[in-house]
N, C-alpha and C positions, 0 to 999 in steps of 0.2 A: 479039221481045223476048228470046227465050231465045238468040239467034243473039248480040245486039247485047251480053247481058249477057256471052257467054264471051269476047268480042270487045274488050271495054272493056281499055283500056290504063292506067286510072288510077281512083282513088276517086270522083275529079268524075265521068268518064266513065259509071262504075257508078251513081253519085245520077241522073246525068241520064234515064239509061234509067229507073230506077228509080220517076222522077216520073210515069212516062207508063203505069203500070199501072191508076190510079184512071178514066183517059180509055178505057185499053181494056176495062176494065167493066163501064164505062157504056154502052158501043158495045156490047157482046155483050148488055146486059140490054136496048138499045133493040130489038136482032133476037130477041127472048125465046128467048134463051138457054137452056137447062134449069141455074140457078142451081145443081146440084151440080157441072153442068160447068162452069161459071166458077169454082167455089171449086178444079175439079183443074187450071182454067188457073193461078190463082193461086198456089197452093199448089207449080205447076213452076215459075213462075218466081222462088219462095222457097226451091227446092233447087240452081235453075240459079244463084242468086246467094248463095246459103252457098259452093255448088263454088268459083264464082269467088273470093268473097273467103279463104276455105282457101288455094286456090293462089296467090295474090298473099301471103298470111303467110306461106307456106311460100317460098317464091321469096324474100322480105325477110329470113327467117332465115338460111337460108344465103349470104348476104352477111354477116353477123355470126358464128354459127357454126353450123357445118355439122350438118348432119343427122348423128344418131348413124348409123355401120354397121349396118345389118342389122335397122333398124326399118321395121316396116312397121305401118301406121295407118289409120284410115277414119274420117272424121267421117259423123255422122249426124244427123237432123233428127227430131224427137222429132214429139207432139202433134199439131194438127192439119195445121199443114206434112206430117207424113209419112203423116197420111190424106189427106189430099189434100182438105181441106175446110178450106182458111186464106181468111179474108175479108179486108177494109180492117184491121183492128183488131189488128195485127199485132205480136208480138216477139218473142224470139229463143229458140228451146227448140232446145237441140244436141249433139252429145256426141263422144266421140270414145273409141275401143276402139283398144288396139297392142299389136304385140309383138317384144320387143328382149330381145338375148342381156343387157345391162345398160338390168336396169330403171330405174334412180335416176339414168343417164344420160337416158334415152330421157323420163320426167317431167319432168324439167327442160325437156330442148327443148319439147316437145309442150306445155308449161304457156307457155313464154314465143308459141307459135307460136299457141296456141290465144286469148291473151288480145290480141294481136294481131288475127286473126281476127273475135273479137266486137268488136272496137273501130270495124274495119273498118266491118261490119255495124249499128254502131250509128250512126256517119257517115253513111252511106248513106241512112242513115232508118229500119233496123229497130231498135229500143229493144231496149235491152237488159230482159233477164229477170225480173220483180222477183221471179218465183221463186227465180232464181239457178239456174234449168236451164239451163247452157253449160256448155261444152269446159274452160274457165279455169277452174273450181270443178272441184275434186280428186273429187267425187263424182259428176261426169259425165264425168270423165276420167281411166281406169280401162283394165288391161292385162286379156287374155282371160279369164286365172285369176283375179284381182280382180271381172272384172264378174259372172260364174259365182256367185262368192258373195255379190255385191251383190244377185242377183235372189233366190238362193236367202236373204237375209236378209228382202227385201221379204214372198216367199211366206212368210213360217214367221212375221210380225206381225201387228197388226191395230192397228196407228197411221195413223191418217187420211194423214198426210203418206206412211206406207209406200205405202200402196194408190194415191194420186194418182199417186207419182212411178212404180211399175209400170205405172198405167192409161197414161200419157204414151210409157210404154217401150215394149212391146207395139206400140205406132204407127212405129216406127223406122223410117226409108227411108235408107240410103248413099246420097251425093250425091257423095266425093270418097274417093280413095283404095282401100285394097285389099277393097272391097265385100264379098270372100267372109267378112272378119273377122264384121263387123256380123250378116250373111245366117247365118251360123253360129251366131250368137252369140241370133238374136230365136229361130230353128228350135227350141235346145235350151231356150229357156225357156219358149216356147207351150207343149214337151213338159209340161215341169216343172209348171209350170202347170194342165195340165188336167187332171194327178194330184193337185193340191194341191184338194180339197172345200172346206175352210174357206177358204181365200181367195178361192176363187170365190164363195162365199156373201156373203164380207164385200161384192167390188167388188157382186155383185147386189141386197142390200141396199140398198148407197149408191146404185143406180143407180133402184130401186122408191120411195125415198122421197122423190124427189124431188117438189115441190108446181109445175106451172102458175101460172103466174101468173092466177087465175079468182077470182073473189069468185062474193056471192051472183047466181044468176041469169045466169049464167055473164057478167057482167062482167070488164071489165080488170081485173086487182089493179096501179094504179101509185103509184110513186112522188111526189113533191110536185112533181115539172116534171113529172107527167105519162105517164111514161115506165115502161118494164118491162123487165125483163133477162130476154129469149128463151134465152140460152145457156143461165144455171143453170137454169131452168124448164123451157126450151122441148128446143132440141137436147141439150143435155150426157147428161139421161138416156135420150134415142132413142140417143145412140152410143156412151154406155155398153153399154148393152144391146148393140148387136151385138158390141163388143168381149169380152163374156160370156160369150154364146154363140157368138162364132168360139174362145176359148180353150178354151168348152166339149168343140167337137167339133173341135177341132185346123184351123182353118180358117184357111191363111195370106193370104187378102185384107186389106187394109188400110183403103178406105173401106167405109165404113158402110152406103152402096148395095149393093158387092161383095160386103158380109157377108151381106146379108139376100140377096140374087139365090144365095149359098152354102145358104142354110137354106133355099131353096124346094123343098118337098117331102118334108122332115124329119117324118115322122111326132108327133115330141114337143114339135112349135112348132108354136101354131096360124096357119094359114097368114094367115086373114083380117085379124087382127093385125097378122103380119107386114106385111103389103101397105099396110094405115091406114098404121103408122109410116113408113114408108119414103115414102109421098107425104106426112104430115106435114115428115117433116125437109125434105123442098124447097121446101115453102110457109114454116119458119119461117127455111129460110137468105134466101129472097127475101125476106122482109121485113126482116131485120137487112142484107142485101142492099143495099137501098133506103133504108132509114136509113142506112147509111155515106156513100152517096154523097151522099146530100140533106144531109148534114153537112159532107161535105170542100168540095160546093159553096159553103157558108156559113161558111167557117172554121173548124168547129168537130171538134174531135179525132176520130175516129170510135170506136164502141163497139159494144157489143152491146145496147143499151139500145133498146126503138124507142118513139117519139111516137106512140098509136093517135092521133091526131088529122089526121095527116097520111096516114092511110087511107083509102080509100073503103069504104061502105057491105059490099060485095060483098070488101073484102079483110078488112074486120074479122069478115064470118061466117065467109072460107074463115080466119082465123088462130084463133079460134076454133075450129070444127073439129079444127084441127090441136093445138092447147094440148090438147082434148078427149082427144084419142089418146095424147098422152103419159102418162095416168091409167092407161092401158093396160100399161105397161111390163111392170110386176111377171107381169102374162099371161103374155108370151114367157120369161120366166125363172122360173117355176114359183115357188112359197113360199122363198123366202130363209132363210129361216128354219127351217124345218121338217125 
Protein backbone atom coordinates (compact mmCIF):
# COMPACT_ATOMS: atom_id res chain seq x y z
CA UNK A 1 0.00 0.00 0.00
CA UNK A 2 2.72 2.24 0.99
CA UNK A 3 4.51 1.46 -2.51
CA UNK A 4 1.03 2.04 -4.52
CA UNK A 5 0.30 5.33 -2.40
CA UNK A 6 3.88 7.01 -3.54
CA UNK A 7 3.09 5.58 -6.92
CA UNK A 8 -0.42 7.01 -7.54
CA UNK A 9 -0.42 9.44 -10.44
CA UNK A 10 -3.87 11.21 -9.58
CA UNK A 11 -6.37 11.83 -6.58
CA UNK A 12 -8.78 8.94 -7.91
CA UNK A 13 -5.63 6.77 -7.94
CA UNK A 14 -4.79 7.92 -4.16
CA UNK A 15 -8.86 7.40 -2.93
CA UNK A 16 -8.61 4.00 -4.56
CA UNK A 17 -5.63 2.73 -2.70
CA UNK A 18 -6.82 4.52 0.02
CA UNK A 19 -10.14 2.24 0.08
CA UNK A 20 -8.32 -0.88 0.69
CA UNK A 21 -6.87 -0.08 4.17
CA UNK A 22 -10.01 -1.08 6.11
CA UNK A 23 -9.64 -4.69 4.15
CA UNK A 24 -6.08 -4.87 5.13
CA UNK A 25 -7.02 -4.64 8.93
CA UNK A 26 -9.17 -6.94 8.91
CA UNK A 27 -6.79 -9.41 7.35
CA UNK A 28 -3.97 -8.50 9.92
CA UNK A 29 -6.59 -8.77 12.87
CA UNK A 30 -7.83 -12.14 11.21
CA UNK A 31 -3.96 -13.53 11.72
CA UNK A 32 -4.12 -11.75 15.34
CA UNK A 33 -1.97 -9.29 14.66
CA UNK A 34 -0.51 -7.48 17.85
CA UNK A 35 -3.40 -4.40 17.33
CA UNK A 36 -0.36 -1.79 18.32
CA UNK A 37 1.08 -3.16 15.21
CA UNK A 38 -1.61 -2.66 13.05
CA UNK A 39 -2.40 0.91 14.46
CA UNK A 40 1.94 1.53 13.28
CA UNK A 41 0.76 -0.12 10.05
CA UNK A 42 -1.93 2.42 9.72
CA UNK A 43 -0.67 5.15 11.08
CA UNK A 44 2.47 4.67 7.89
CA UNK A 45 0.26 4.51 5.55
CA UNK A 46 -1.18 8.08 6.92
CA UNK A 47 2.24 9.57 6.71
CA UNK A 48 3.01 7.66 3.19
CA UNK A 49 -0.13 9.58 2.01
CA UNK A 50 0.04 13.22 3.71
CA UNK A 51 3.90 12.76 1.61
CA UNK A 52 2.20 12.05 -1.31
CA UNK A 53 -0.60 14.48 -1.33
CA UNK A 54 2.17 17.46 -0.03
CA UNK A 55 4.05 16.56 -3.14
CA UNK A 56 1.24 16.50 -5.69
CA UNK A 57 0.19 20.53 -4.00
CA UNK A 58 3.55 21.23 -4.31
CA UNK A 59 4.01 20.09 -7.97
CA UNK A 60 0.34 21.91 -8.68
CA UNK A 61 1.81 25.13 -7.32
CA UNK A 62 4.40 25.59 -9.12
CA UNK A 63 2.66 25.33 -12.26
CA UNK A 64 0.79 28.66 -10.98
CA UNK A 65 3.66 30.18 -9.04
CA UNK A 66 6.84 29.07 -8.37
CA UNK A 67 8.19 28.20 -5.11
CA UNK A 68 9.73 31.21 -3.43
CA UNK A 69 14.03 31.03 -3.60
CA UNK A 70 15.56 29.54 -1.00
CA UNK A 71 12.52 28.11 1.02
CA UNK A 72 12.88 25.31 2.55
CA UNK A 73 9.84 23.43 4.62
CA UNK A 74 8.74 20.10 6.18
CA UNK A 75 5.15 19.11 6.72
CA UNK A 76 4.58 17.03 9.64
CA UNK A 77 1.83 14.83 11.09
CA UNK A 78 0.87 15.64 14.44
CA UNK A 79 -1.27 13.18 17.08
CA UNK A 80 -1.85 10.03 16.76
CA UNK A 81 -0.72 9.63 13.06
CA UNK A 82 2.84 10.63 14.29
CA UNK A 83 2.67 8.12 17.30
CA UNK A 84 1.98 5.63 15.19
CA UNK A 85 -1.24 4.55 16.87
CA UNK A 86 -3.99 5.98 14.18
CA UNK A 87 -7.16 3.53 13.78
CA UNK A 88 -10.22 3.55 11.23
CA UNK A 89 -11.44 6.84 12.84
CA UNK A 90 -9.32 9.06 11.12
CA UNK A 91 -8.63 12.99 10.14
CA UNK A 92 -6.19 15.09 9.51
CA UNK A 93 -3.75 16.73 12.18
CA UNK A 94 -0.70 18.36 10.28
CA UNK A 95 1.51 21.06 10.18
CA UNK A 96 4.25 22.51 8.44
CA UNK A 97 7.62 24.41 9.74
CA UNK A 98 10.08 26.70 6.96
CA UNK A 99 12.45 28.78 6.46
CA UNK A 100 12.81 31.52 3.71
CA UNK A 101 15.25 34.53 3.40
CA UNK A 102 11.39 36.35 2.77
CA UNK A 103 9.04 35.35 5.14
CA UNK A 104 5.59 37.04 3.95
CA UNK A 105 6.70 35.67 0.41
CA UNK A 106 7.30 32.18 1.58
CA UNK A 107 3.59 32.30 3.76
CA UNK A 108 1.72 33.14 1.12
CA UNK A 109 3.00 30.18 -0.94
CA UNK A 110 3.07 27.54 1.80
CA UNK A 111 -0.68 28.88 2.88
CA UNK A 112 -2.00 28.53 -0.76
CA UNK A 113 0.19 24.92 -1.06
CA UNK A 114 -0.80 23.89 2.20
CA UNK A 115 -4.58 24.37 1.77
CA UNK A 116 -4.29 22.55 -1.36
CA UNK A 117 -2.76 19.80 0.35
CA UNK A 118 -5.55 19.34 3.09
CA UNK A 119 -8.13 19.46 0.25
CA UNK A 120 -6.40 16.87 -1.32
CA UNK A 121 -6.48 14.78 1.86
CA UNK A 122 -9.91 15.43 2.46
CA UNK A 123 -10.90 13.96 -1.06
CA UNK A 124 -9.17 11.14 -0.57
CA UNK A 125 -11.25 10.32 2.36
CA UNK A 126 -9.31 11.78 5.33
CA UNK A 127 -11.75 14.63 6.96
CA UNK A 128 -10.56 17.43 7.55
CA UNK A 129 -9.76 18.59 11.23
CA UNK A 130 -12.65 19.99 13.10
CA UNK A 131 -9.86 20.94 15.33
CA UNK A 132 -8.55 22.98 12.80
CA UNK A 133 -4.93 21.18 13.33
CA UNK A 134 -3.66 21.68 9.51
CA UNK A 135 -0.96 23.25 7.60
CA UNK A 136 -3.72 25.94 6.10
CA UNK A 137 -4.33 27.45 9.59
CA UNK A 138 -1.68 30.12 10.33
CA UNK A 139 -1.14 28.41 13.67
CA UNK A 140 0.14 25.18 12.35
CA UNK A 141 1.98 26.89 9.76
CA UNK A 142 4.63 28.68 11.24
CA UNK A 143 8.61 29.68 10.32
CA UNK A 144 11.37 28.01 12.81
CA UNK A 145 11.69 31.31 14.87
CA UNK A 146 7.74 31.67 15.11
CA UNK A 147 7.26 27.95 16.10
CA UNK A 148 10.13 28.37 18.98
CA UNK A 149 7.83 30.72 20.53
CA UNK A 150 4.66 29.04 19.73
CA UNK A 151 5.91 26.11 22.03
CA UNK A 152 7.61 28.46 24.36
CA UNK A 153 3.86 30.33 24.61
CA UNK A 154 2.18 26.70 25.08
CA UNK A 155 4.79 25.73 28.05
CA UNK A 156 4.54 29.21 30.12
CA UNK A 157 0.03 28.64 29.99
CA UNK A 158 -2.27 26.57 31.59
CA UNK A 159 -5.43 26.77 28.88
CA UNK A 160 -6.76 23.60 28.20
CA UNK A 161 -6.61 24.26 24.52
CA UNK A 162 -2.62 25.28 25.29
CA UNK A 163 -1.87 21.93 26.83
CA UNK A 164 -3.94 19.70 24.03
CA UNK A 165 -2.43 21.57 21.13
CA UNK A 166 1.41 20.71 22.90
CA UNK A 167 0.23 17.32 23.96
CA UNK A 168 -0.59 16.62 19.87
CA UNK A 169 2.96 18.57 19.18
CA UNK A 170 5.36 16.44 21.06
CA UNK A 171 3.89 13.44 18.69
CA UNK A 172 5.31 15.14 15.53
CA UNK A 173 6.69 12.71 12.69
CA UNK A 174 8.19 14.45 9.11
CA UNK A 175 6.62 12.68 6.36
CA UNK A 176 7.76 15.26 3.46
CA UNK A 177 10.30 17.75 2.98
CA UNK A 178 13.56 19.03 4.81
CA UNK A 179 12.86 16.50 7.96
CA UNK A 180 15.96 18.07 9.88
CA UNK A 181 13.62 21.36 10.16
CA UNK A 182 10.70 19.42 12.23
CA UNK A 183 13.62 16.79 13.94
CA UNK A 184 15.14 20.19 15.20
CA UNK A 185 12.45 21.76 16.06
CA UNK A 186 10.42 18.53 18.52
CA UNK A 187 14.44 17.93 20.09
CA UNK A 188 14.52 21.75 21.33
CA UNK A 189 11.03 21.64 22.78
CA UNK A 190 11.10 18.12 24.56
CA UNK A 191 14.43 20.12 25.95
CA UNK A 192 12.23 23.14 26.97
CA UNK A 193 9.72 21.00 28.16
CA UNK A 194 11.14 18.83 30.62
CA UNK A 195 12.59 22.17 32.48
CA UNK A 196 9.22 23.58 32.38
CA UNK A 197 7.57 21.60 36.26
CA UNK A 198 4.34 23.38 35.96
CA UNK A 199 3.40 22.31 32.71
CA UNK A 200 4.31 18.91 33.22
CA UNK A 201 2.18 18.84 36.19
CA UNK A 202 -0.61 20.48 34.36
CA UNK A 203 -0.42 17.79 31.02
CA UNK A 204 -0.09 15.01 34.40
CA UNK A 205 -3.05 16.17 35.93
CA UNK A 206 -5.14 16.17 32.90
CA UNK A 207 -3.85 12.82 32.10
CA UNK A 208 -4.65 11.38 36.30
CA UNK A 209 -8.05 12.42 36.12
CA UNK A 210 -9.27 11.08 33.70
CA UNK A 211 -12.61 8.44 34.77
CA UNK A 212 -13.01 4.62 32.77
CA UNK A 213 -15.73 4.26 31.71
CA UNK A 214 -16.77 1.71 35.10
CA UNK A 215 -20.03 2.24 37.10
CA UNK A 216 -20.99 0.49 40.15
CA UNK A 217 -19.59 -3.17 40.37
CA UNK A 218 -17.26 -2.59 37.81
CA UNK A 219 -19.97 -2.31 35.15
CA UNK A 220 -19.95 -0.52 31.64
CA UNK A 221 -20.82 3.13 32.19
CA UNK A 222 -22.68 3.51 28.41
CA UNK A 223 -24.27 5.73 26.70
CA UNK A 224 -28.09 5.41 25.46
CA UNK A 225 -27.14 3.16 22.23
CA UNK A 226 -25.19 1.33 24.43
CA UNK A 227 -21.97 2.35 23.66
CA UNK A 228 -18.67 3.80 25.52
CA UNK A 229 -15.91 6.18 24.36
CA UNK A 230 -12.43 3.87 25.01
CA UNK A 231 -10.41 6.84 23.77
CA UNK A 232 -11.23 9.61 26.48
CA UNK A 233 -11.57 6.86 29.08
CA UNK A 234 -9.76 4.23 28.00
CA UNK A 235 -6.44 5.04 25.79
CA UNK A 236 -6.02 8.87 25.84
CA UNK A 237 -4.93 8.67 29.56
CA UNK A 238 -2.41 5.48 29.13
CA UNK A 239 -0.68 7.75 26.47
CA UNK A 240 -0.90 10.72 28.07
CA UNK A 241 0.95 9.36 30.65
CA UNK A 242 3.76 7.91 28.56
CA UNK A 243 3.92 11.21 26.73
CA UNK A 244 4.69 12.64 30.36
CA UNK A 245 6.95 10.74 31.38
CA UNK A 246 9.09 10.57 27.96
CA UNK A 247 9.06 14.62 28.25
CA UNK A 248 9.85 13.86 31.84
CA UNK A 249 13.12 12.15 31.26
CA UNK A 250 13.92 13.52 27.75
CA UNK A 251 12.88 10.29 26.03
CA UNK A 252 12.50 10.88 22.05
CA UNK A 253 10.21 7.65 21.28
CA UNK A 254 7.13 8.60 19.93
CA UNK A 255 4.70 5.55 20.53
CA UNK A 256 3.40 4.71 23.66
CA UNK A 257 4.80 1.09 23.52
CA UNK A 258 8.41 2.68 22.80
CA UNK A 259 7.86 5.11 25.72
CA UNK A 260 7.06 2.67 28.37
CA UNK A 261 9.83 -0.37 26.73
CA UNK A 262 12.11 3.59 27.53
CA UNK A 263 10.95 3.72 31.29
CA UNK A 264 11.76 0.01 32.03
CA UNK A 265 13.92 -0.14 34.69
CA UNK A 266 13.63 3.58 35.76
CA UNK A 267 13.91 3.38 39.34
CA UNK A 268 10.97 6.15 40.00
CA UNK A 269 8.33 4.32 37.85
CA UNK A 270 6.92 1.56 39.22
CA UNK A 271 7.60 -1.03 36.86
CA UNK A 272 4.48 -3.36 37.62
CA UNK A 273 2.28 -0.48 36.49
CA UNK A 274 4.08 0.14 34.01
CA UNK A 275 3.77 -3.26 32.41
CA UNK A 276 -0.61 -3.42 33.35
CA UNK A 277 -0.83 -0.12 31.20
CA UNK A 278 1.05 -1.04 28.42
CA UNK A 279 -1.00 -4.54 27.91
CA UNK A 280 -4.09 -2.56 28.84
CA UNK A 281 -3.59 -0.01 25.92
CA UNK A 282 -3.46 -3.15 23.36
CA UNK A 283 -6.57 -4.72 24.66
CA UNK A 284 -8.34 -1.36 24.54
CA UNK A 285 -7.08 -0.52 20.90
CA UNK A 286 -8.38 -4.17 19.76
CA UNK A 287 -11.52 -3.57 20.94
CA UNK A 288 -12.12 0.09 19.39
CA UNK A 289 -10.07 -2.08 16.76
CA UNK A 290 -13.01 -4.32 16.26
CA UNK A 291 -15.76 -1.97 16.53
CA UNK A 292 -14.42 -0.04 13.57
CA UNK A 293 -14.42 -2.66 11.49
CA UNK A 294 -17.80 -4.29 12.60
CA UNK A 295 -19.03 -0.59 11.64
CA UNK A 296 -17.52 0.09 8.36
CA UNK A 297 -18.82 -3.40 7.61
CA UNK A 298 -22.44 -2.09 8.34
CA UNK A 299 -22.11 1.31 7.01
CA UNK A 300 -21.77 3.00 9.81
CA UNK A 301 -19.04 5.90 10.18
CA UNK A 302 -16.36 4.40 12.57
CA UNK A 303 -15.42 5.84 16.02
CA UNK A 304 -14.03 5.29 19.21
CA UNK A 305 -17.16 4.46 20.75
CA UNK A 306 -17.45 0.53 21.26
CA UNK A 307 -21.05 -1.64 21.63
CA UNK A 308 -20.07 -4.03 24.92
CA UNK A 309 -22.76 -6.22 23.47
CA UNK A 310 -21.13 -7.22 20.70
CA UNK A 311 -18.41 -8.75 22.97
CA UNK A 312 -17.90 -12.03 24.30
CA UNK A 313 -17.98 -13.06 27.87
CA UNK A 314 -14.04 -13.48 28.08
CA UNK A 315 -13.52 -10.01 26.10
CA UNK A 316 -15.75 -7.97 28.32
CA UNK A 317 -13.53 -9.40 31.58
CA UNK A 318 -10.22 -8.81 29.61
CA UNK A 319 -11.71 -4.95 28.83
CA UNK A 320 -12.39 -4.66 32.06
CA UNK A 321 -9.31 -5.32 33.32
CA UNK A 322 -7.84 -3.14 31.30
CA UNK A 323 -10.44 -0.02 32.00
CA UNK A 324 -9.29 -1.20 35.58
CA UNK A 325 -5.51 -0.11 34.97
CA UNK A 326 -6.15 3.00 33.68
CA UNK A 327 -7.19 4.03 37.49
CA UNK A 328 -3.75 3.35 37.79
CA UNK A 329 -2.38 6.32 35.76
CA UNK A 330 -1.85 9.01 38.44
CA UNK A 331 0.84 5.90 39.87
CA UNK A 332 3.31 6.34 37.02
CA UNK A 333 3.15 10.06 37.38
CA UNK A 334 3.61 10.54 41.03
CA UNK A 335 1.02 13.37 42.78
CA UNK A 336 0.39 16.06 40.07
CA UNK A 337 -0.36 18.10 42.20
CA UNK A 338 1.92 18.08 44.93
Amino acid sequence: MTQALSNAASIGELAEVWKKLAAAARALVAEDVDPRDIAAIISGEVCALTARAARMAEIAMNVSAKKPEGLQFAVFVLGSGGRGESLLALDQDNAIIFEAPDEATAQAWLKAMATRMNAILDEIGVPLCKGGVMARNDTWRQSSASWRKQVSSWLSKSDPQDIMNADIFFDAVPVYGEAALAEDLRADAIAAASKTEAFLKLMSLSAATASPPLGWFGRFSTDETGRMDLKKGGIMPIFSAARVLALRYRIFARSTRERFAALRGNPTVPQRTLEALGEAHGILLAAILRQQLEDIENGIPPSNRVDSAILSALEKERLKWALEQVKSVGDVLGDPIA
